[in-house]
MITI-810641 format. One record per residue (C-alpha): chain; x, y negated, z. Coordinates in Angstrom, 3 decimals, m for minus. Example, Ala and Ser with C-alpha at 12.3 -4.5 7.8 and 13.67 -1.06 7.14 Angstrom:
{chain: A&c1: 12.300&c2: 4.500&c3: 7.800}
{chain: A&c1: 13.670&c2: 1.060&c3: 7.140}
This chain:
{chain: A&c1: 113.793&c2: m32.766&c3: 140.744}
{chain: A&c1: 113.324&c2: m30.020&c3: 138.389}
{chain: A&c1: 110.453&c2: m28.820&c3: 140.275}
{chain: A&c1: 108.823&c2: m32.194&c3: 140.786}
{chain: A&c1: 108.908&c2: m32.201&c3: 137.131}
{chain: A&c1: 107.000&c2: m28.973&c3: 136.424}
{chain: A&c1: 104.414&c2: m30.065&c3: 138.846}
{chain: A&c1: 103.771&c2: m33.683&c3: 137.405}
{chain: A&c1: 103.850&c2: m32.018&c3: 133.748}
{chain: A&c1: 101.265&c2: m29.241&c3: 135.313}
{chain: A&c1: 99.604&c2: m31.876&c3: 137.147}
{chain: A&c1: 98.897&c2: m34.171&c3: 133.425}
{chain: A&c1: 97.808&c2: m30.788&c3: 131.669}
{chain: A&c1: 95.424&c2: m30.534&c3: 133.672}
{chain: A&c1: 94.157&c2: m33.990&c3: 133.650}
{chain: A&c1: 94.430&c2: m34.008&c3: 129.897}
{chain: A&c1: 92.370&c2: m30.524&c3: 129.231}
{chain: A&c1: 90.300&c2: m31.690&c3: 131.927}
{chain: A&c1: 89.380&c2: m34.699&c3: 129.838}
{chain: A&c1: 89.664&c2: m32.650&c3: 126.397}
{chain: A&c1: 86.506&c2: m30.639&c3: 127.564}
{chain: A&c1: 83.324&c2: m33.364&c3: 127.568}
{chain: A&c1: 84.936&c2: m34.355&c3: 123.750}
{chain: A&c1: 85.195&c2: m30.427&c3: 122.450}
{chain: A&c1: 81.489&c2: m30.466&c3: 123.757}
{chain: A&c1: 80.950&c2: m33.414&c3: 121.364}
{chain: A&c1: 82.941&c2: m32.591&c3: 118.710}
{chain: A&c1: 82.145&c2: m29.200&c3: 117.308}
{chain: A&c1: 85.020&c2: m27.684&c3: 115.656}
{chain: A&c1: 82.868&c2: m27.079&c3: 112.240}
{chain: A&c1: 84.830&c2: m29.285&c3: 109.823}
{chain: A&c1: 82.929&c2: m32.155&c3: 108.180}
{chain: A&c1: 81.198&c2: m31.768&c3: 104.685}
{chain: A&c1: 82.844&c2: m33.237&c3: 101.726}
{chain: A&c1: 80.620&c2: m33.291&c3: 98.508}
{chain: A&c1: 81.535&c2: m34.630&c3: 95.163}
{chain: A&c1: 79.326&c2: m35.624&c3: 92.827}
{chain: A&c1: 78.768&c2: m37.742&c3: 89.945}
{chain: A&c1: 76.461&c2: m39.793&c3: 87.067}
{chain: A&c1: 76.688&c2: m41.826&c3: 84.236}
{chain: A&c1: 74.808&c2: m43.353&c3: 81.209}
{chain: A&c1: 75.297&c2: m43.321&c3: 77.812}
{chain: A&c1: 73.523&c2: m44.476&c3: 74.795}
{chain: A&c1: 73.276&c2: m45.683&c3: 71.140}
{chain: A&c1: 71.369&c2: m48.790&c3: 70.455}
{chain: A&c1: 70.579&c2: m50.749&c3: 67.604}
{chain: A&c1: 69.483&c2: m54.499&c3: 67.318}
{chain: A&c1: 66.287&c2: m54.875&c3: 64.781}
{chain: A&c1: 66.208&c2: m58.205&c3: 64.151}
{chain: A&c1: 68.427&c2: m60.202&c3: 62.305}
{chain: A&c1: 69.532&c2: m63.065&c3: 64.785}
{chain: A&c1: 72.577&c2: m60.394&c3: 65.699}
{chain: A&c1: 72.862&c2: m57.306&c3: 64.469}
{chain: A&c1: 74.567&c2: m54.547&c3: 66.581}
{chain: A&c1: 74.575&c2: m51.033&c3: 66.148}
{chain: A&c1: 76.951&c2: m49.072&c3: 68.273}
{chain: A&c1: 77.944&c2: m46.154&c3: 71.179}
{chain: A&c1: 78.286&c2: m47.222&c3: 74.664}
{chain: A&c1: 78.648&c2: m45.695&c3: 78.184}
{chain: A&c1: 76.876&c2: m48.395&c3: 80.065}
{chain: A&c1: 77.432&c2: m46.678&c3: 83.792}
{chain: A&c1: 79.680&c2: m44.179&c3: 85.263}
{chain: A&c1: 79.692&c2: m43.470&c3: 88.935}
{chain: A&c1: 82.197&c2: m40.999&c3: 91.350}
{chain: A&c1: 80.506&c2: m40.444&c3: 94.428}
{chain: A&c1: 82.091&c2: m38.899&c3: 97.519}
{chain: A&c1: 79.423&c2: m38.140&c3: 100.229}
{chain: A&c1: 80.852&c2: m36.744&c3: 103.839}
{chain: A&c1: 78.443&c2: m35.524&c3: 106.240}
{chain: A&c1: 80.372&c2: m35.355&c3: 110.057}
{chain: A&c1: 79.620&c2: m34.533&c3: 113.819}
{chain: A&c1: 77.784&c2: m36.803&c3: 116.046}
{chain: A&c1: 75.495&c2: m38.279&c3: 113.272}
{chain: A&c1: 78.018&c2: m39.719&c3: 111.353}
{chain: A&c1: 77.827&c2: m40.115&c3: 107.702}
{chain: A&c1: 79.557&c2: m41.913&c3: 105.206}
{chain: A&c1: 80.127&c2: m42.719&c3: 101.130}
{chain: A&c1: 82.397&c2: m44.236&c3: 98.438}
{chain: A&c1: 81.257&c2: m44.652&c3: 95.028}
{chain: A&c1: 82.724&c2: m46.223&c3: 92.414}
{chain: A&c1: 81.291&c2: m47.763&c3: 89.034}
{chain: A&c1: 82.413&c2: m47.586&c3: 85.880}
{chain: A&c1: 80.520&c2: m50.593&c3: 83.298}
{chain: A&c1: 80.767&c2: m52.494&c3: 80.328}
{chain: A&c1: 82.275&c2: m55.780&c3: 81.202}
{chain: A&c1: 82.427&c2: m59.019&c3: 78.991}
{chain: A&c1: 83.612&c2: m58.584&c3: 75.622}
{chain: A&c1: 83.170&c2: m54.874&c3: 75.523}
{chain: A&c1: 85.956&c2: m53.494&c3: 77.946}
{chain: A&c1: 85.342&c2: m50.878&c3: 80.656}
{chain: A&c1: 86.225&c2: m52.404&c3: 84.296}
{chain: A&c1: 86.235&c2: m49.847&c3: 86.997}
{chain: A&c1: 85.050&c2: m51.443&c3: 90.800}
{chain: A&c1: 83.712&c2: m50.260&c3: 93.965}
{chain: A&c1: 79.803&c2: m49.601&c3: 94.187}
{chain: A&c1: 79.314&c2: m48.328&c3: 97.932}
{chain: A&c1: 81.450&c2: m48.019&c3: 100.530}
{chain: A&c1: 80.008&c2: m47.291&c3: 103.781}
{chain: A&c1: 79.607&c2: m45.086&c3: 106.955}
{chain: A&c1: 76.486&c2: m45.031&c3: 108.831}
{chain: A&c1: 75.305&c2: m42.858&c3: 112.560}
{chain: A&c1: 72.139&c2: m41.534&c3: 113.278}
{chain: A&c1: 71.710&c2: m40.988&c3: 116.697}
{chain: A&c1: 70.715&c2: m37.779&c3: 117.911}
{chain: A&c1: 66.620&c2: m38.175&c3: 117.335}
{chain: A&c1: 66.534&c2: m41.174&c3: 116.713}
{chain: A&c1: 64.730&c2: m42.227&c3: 113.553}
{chain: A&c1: 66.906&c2: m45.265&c3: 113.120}
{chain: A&c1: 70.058&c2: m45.286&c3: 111.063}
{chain: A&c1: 73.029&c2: m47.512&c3: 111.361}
{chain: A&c1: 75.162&c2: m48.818&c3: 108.741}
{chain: A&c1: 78.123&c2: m51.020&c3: 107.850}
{chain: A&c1: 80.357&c2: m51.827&c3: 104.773}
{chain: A&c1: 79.784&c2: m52.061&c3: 101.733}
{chain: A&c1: 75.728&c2: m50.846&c3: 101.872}
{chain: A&c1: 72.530&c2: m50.432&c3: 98.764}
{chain: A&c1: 70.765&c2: m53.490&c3: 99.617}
{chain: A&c1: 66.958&c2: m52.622&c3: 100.954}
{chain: A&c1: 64.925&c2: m52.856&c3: 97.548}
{chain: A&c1: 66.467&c2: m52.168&c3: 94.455}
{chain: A&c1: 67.754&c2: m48.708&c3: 95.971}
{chain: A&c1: 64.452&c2: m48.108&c3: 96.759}
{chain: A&c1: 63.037&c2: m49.048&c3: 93.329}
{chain: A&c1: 65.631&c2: m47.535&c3: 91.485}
{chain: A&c1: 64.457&c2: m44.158&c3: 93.177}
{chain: A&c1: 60.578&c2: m44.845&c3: 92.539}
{chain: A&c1: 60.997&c2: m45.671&c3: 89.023}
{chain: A&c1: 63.650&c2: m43.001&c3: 88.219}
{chain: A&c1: 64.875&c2: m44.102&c3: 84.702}
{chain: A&c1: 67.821&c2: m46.503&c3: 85.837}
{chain: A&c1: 68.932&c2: m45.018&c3: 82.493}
{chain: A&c1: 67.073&c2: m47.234&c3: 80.399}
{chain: A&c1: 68.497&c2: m50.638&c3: 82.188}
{chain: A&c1: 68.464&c2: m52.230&c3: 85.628}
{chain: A&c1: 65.121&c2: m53.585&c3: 87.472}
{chain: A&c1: 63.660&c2: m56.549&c3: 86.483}
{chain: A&c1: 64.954&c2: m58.319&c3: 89.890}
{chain: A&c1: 68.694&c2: m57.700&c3: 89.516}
{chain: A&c1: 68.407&c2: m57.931&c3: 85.507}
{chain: A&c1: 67.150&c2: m61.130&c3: 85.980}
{chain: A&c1: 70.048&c2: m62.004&c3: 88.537}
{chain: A&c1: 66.848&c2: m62.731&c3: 91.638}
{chain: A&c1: 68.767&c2: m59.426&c3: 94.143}
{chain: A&c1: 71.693&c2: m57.183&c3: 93.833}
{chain: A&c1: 71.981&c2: m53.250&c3: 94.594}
{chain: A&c1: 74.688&c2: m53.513&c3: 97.040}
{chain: A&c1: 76.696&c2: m55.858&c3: 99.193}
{chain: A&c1: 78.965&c2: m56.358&c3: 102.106}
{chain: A&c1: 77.192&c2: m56.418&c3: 105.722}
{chain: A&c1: 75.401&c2: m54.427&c3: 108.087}
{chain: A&c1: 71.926&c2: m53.231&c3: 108.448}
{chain: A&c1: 69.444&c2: m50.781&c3: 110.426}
{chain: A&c1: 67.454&c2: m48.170&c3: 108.263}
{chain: A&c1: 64.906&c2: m45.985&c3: 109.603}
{chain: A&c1: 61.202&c2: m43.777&c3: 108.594}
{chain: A&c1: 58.472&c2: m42.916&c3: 110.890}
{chain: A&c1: 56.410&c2: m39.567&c3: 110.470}
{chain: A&c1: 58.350&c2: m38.712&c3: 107.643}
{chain: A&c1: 58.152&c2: m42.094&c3: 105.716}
{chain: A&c1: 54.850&c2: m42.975&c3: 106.703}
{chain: A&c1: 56.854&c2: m46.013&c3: 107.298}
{chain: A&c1: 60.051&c2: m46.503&c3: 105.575}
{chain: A&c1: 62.045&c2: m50.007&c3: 106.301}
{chain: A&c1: 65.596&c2: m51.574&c3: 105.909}
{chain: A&c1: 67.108&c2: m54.577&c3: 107.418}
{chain: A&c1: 70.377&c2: m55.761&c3: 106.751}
{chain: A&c1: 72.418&c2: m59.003&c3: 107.277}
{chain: A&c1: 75.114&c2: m59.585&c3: 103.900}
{chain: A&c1: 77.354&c2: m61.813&c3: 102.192}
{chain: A&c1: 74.387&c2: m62.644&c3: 99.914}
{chain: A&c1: 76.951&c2: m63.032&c3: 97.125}
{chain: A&c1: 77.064&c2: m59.114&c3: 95.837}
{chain: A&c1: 79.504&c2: m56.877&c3: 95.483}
{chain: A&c1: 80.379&c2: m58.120&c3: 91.927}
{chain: A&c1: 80.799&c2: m61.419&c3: 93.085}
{chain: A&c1: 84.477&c2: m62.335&c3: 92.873}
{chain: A&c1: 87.207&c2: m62.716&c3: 95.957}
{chain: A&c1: 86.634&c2: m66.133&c3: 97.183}
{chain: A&c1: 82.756&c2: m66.632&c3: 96.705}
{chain: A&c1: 81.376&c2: m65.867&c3: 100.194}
{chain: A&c1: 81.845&c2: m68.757&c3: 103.245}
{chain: A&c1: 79.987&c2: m69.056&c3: 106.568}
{chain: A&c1: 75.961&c2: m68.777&c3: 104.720}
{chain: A&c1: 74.882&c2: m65.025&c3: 104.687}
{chain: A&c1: 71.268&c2: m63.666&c3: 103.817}
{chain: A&c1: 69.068&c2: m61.860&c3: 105.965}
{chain: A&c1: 66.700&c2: m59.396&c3: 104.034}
{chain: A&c1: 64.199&c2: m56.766&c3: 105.008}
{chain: A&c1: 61.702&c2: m54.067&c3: 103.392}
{chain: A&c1: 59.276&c2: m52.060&c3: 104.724}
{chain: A&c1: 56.975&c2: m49.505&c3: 102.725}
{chain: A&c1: 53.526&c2: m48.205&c3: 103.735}
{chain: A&c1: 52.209&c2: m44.893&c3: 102.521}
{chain: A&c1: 48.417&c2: m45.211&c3: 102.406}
{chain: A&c1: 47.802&c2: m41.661&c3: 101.101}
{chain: A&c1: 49.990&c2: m38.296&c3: 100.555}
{chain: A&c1: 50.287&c2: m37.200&c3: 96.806}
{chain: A&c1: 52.069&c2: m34.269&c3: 95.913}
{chain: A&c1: 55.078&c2: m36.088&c3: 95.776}
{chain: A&c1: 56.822&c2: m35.649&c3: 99.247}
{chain: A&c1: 59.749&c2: m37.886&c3: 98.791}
{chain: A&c1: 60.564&c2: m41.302&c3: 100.573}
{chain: A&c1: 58.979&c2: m43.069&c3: 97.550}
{chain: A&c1: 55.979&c2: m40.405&c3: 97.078}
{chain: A&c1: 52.279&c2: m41.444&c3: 97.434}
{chain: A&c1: 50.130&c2: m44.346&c3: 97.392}
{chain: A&c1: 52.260&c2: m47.161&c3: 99.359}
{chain: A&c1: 52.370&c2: m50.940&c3: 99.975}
{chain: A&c1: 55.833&c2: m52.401&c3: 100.131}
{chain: A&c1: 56.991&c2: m55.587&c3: 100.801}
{chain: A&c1: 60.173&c2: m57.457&c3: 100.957}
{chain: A&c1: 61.456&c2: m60.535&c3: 101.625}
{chain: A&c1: 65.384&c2: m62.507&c3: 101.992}
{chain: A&c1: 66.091&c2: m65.576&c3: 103.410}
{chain: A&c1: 69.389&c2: m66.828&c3: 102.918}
{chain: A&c1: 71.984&c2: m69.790&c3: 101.368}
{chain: A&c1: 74.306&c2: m69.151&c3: 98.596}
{chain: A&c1: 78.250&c2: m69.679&c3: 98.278}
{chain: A&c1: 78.594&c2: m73.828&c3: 99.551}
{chain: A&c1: 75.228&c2: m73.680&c3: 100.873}
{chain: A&c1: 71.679&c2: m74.224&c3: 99.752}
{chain: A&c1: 68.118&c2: m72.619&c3: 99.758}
{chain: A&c1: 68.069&c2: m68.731&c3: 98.832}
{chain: A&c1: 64.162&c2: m67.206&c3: 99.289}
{chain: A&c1: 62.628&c2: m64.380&c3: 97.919}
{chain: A&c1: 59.392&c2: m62.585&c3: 98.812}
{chain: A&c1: 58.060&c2: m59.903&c3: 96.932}
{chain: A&c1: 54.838&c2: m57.484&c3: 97.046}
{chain: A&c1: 54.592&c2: m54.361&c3: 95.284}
{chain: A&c1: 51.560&c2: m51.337&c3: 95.583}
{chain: A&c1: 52.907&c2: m48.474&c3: 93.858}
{chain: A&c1: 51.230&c2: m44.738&c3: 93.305}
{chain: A&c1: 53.539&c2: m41.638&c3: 92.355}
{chain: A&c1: 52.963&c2: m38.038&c3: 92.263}
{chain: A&c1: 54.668&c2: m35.316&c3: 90.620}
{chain: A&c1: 53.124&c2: m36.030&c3: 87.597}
{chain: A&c1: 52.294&c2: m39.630&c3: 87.322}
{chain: A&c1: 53.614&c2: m42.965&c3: 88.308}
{chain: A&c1: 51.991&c2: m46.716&c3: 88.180}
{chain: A&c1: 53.358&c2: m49.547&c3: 90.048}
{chain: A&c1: 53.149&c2: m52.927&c3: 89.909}
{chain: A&c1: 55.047&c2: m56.160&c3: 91.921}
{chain: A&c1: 55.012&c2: m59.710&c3: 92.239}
{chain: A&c1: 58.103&c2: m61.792&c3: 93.192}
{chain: A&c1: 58.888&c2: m65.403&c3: 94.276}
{chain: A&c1: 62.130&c2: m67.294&c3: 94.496}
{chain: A&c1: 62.986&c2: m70.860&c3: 96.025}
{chain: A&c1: 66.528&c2: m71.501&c3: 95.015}
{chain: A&c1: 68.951&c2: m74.516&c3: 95.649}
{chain: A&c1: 72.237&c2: m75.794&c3: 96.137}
{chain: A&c1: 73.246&c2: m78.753&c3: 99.122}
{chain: A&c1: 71.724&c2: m81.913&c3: 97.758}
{chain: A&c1: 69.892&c2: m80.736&c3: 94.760}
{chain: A&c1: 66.339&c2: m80.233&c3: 94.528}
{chain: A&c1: 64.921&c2: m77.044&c3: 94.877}
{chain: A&c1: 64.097&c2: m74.372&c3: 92.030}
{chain: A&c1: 60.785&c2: m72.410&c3: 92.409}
{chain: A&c1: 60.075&c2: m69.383&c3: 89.923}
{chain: A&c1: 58.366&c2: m66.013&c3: 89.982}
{chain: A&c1: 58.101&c2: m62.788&c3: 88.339}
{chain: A&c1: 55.522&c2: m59.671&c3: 87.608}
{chain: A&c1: 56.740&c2: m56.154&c3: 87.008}
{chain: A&c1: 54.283&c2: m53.301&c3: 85.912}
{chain: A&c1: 55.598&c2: m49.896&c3: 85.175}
{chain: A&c1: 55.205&c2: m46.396&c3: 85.381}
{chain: A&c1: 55.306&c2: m42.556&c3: 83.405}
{chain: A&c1: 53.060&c2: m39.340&c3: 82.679}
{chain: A&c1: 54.790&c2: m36.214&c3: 82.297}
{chain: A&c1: 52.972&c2: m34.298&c3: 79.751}
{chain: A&c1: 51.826&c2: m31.225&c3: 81.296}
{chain: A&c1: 53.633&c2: m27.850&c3: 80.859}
{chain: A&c1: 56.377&c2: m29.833&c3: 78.728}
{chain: A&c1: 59.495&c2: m31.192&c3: 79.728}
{chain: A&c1: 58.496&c2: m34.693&c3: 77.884}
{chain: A&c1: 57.439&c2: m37.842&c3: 79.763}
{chain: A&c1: 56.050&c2: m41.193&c3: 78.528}
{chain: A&c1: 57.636&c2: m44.868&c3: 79.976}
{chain: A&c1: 56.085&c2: m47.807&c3: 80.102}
{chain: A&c1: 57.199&c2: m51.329&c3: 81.550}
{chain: A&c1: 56.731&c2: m54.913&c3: 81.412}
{chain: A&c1: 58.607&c2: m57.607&c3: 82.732}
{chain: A&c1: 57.560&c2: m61.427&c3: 82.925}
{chain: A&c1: 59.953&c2: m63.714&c3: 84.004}
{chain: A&c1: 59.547&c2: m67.359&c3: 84.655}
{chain: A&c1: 62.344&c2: m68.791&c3: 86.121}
{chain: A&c1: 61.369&c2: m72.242&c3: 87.092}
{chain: A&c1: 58.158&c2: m73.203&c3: 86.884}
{chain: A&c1: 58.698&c2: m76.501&c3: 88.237}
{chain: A&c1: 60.607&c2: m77.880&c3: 85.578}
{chain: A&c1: 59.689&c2: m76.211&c3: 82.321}
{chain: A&c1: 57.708&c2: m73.446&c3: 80.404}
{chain: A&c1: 60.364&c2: m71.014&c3: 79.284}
{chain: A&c1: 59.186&c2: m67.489&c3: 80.146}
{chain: A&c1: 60.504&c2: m64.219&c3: 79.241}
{chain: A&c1: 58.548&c2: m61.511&c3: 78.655}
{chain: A&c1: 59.837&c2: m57.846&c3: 78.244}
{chain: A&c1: 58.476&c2: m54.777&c3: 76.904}
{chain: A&c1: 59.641&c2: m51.155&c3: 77.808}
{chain: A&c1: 58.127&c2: m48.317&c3: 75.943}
{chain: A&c1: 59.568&c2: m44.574&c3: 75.554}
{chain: A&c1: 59.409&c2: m40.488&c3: 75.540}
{chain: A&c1: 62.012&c2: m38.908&c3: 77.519}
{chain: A&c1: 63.288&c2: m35.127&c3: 77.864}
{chain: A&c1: 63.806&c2: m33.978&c3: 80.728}
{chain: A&c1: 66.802&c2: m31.047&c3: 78.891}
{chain: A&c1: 68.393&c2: m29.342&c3: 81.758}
{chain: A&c1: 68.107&c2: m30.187&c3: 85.535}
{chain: A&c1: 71.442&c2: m32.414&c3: 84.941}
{chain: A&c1: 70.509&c2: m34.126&c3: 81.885}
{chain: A&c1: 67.786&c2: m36.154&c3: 80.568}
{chain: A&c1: 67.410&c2: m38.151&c3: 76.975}
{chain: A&c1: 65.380&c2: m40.952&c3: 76.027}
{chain: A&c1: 64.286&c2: m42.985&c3: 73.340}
{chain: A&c1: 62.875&c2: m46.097&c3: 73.537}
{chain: A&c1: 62.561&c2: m49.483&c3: 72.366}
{chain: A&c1: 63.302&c2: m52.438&c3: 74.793}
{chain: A&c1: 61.769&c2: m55.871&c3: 73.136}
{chain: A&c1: 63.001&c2: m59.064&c3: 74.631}
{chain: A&c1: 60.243&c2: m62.481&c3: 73.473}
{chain: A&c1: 61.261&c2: m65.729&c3: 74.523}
{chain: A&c1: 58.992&c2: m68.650&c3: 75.161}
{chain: A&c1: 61.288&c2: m71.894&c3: 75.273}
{chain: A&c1: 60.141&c2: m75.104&c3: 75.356}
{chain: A&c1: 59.542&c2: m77.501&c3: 72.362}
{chain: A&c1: 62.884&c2: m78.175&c3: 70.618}
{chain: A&c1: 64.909&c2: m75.083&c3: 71.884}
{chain: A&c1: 67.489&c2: m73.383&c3: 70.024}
{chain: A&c1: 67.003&c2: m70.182&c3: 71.442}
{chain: A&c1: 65.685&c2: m66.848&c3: 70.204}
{chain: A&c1: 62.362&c2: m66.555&c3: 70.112}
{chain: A&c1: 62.702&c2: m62.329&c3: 70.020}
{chain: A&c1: 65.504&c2: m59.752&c3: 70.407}
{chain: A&c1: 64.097&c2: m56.169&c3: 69.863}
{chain: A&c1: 66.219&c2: m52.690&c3: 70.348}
{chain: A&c1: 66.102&c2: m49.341&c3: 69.190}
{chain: A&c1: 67.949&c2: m47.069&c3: 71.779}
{chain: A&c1: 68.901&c2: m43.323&c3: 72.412}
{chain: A&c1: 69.891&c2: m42.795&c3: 76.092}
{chain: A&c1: 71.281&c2: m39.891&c3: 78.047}
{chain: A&c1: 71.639&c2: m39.316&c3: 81.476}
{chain: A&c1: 74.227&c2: m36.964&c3: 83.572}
{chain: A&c1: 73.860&c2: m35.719&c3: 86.647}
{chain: A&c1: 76.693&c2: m33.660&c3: 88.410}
């Protein structure tokens, strides 16, 4: 009996290293990479006018990001996002959380959790001064950075063509537990470098990118948008411009149309480490129903003071055309000093 035993036990060893072979093959034993890293934004800002004076210190972002890098194409992160929530408190929440796989030369990418939504990621990056405020599409609540689903990634000819396509909540990953059902939204970009720049990144050159999101929101409705942007950046300069429409609804209610035009860009002074900004945002959101258009202006000189940090000064004026009657503001103009760290 003894003996039988020692031969089944010999008998599974084998069986079990045999099958422990084809995985070693696929698993190297190198141990994954784990990178920390982190960012945040603070500023001083003070209100000009006199419909509400403000003058104070604020961090406005603070992100922990852990990256890790792992056999077989796998890849994955976790950030999470410090920011200002109502009535001045800090509220800590979770940014990203994802893992993706790249098949072995494949130029697709697969991901699932909680994922940077196709454009704003890839504006964020084009633009580069997230310091300054959000894009003019998630400030003006049309998209959202990130959000629960799945999508496909991928470049051609290193980013001749760059595209995303996911399928989401459509809610956001601020929105609160509770405000997703059965509708989801369906969104896709895709970016076209016309001509090479000295830039080489993803967002280098002279491209045409377009996006567009079809979709229903929490209890069901119309959610469109379709945007167009042409953008030129090299190492030195950057102009870009976009247009954007929305159709948005609710079940049984008519249906809201309203658009918006974005036109930004920078010039690093040469041999310096200063750069001048430049944007302007107009925002109509429903030009069905009435004329009330906001129209912002962006205009700064940064420093770029160490690889890790960069300041800027700018002022970020807010004019409001409302209609006839309105109690509204007609203009809200800031002063603001703004830092950057990168670690």
């Amino acid at each position: 009996m003894a003996l039988l035993s020692r031969r089944t036990l010999a008998a599974a060893g084998l069986v079990v290293a045999g099958a422990a072979a084809p995985l070693a093959a696929q698993n190297p034993s190198t141990p994954p990479q784990i990178t920390v890293g982190g960012l945040s934004y603070a500023q001083w800002g003070a209100q000009l006018d006199s419909l509400s004076p403000n003058n104070s210190f604020d961090v406005t972002r603070a992100y922990l990001n852990l990256f890790g890098k792992f056999a077989n194409g796998i890849n994955a992160r976790v950030t999470t996002d410090l920011y200002s929530a109502a009535g001045g408190a800090h509220t800590i929440r979770l940014k990203y959380a994802w893992f993706s796989w790249t098949p072995e030369n494949s130029v697709l990418t697969y991901k699932f959790g909680l994922l940077t939504t196709p454009f704003i990621d890839w504006e964020e990056a084009l633009w580069d001064y997230r310091m300054q405020g959000s894009m003019a599409v998630d400030r003006n609540g049309r998209m959202t950075s990130s959000d629960f689903g799945a999508s496909i990634e991928g470049n051609v000819q290193h980013d001749l063509l760059n595209f995303q396509i996911d399928a989401v909540n459509g809610s956001g990953y601020s929105a609160a537990p509770g405000t997703t059902d059965r509708h989801r939204s369906f969104q896709a970009r895709a970016s076209l470098r016309l001509l090479p720049t000295d830039d080489g990144s993803r967002v280098g050159g002279l491209r045409l990118t377009a996006y567009g999101e079809l979709g229903a929101p929490f209890g069901g409705g119309t959610k469109n948008r379709f945007l167009g942007e042409v953008s030129y950046r090299s190492k030195d300069v950057l102009l870009a411009g976009e247009y954007e429409s929305s159709t948005d609804s609710t079940t049984g209610a008519a249906k809201v149309d309203g658009h918006l035009i974005s036109a930004y860009g920078w010039v690093k002074i040469p041999q310096s480490p200063l750069a001048i900004i430049a944007r302007v945002d107009i925002v109509n959101p429903n030009t069905a129903a009435s004329n009330v258009t906001q129209t912002r202006f962006i205009g700064g000189l940064s420093y770029q003071l160490s690889p890790n940090v960069r300041l800027l000064a700018d002022l970020d004026d807010l004019t409001l055309q409302t209609p006839t009657g309105a109690a509204a503001p007609k203009s809200v103009t800031q002063a603001l000093f703004q830092t950057q760290f990168t670690f």
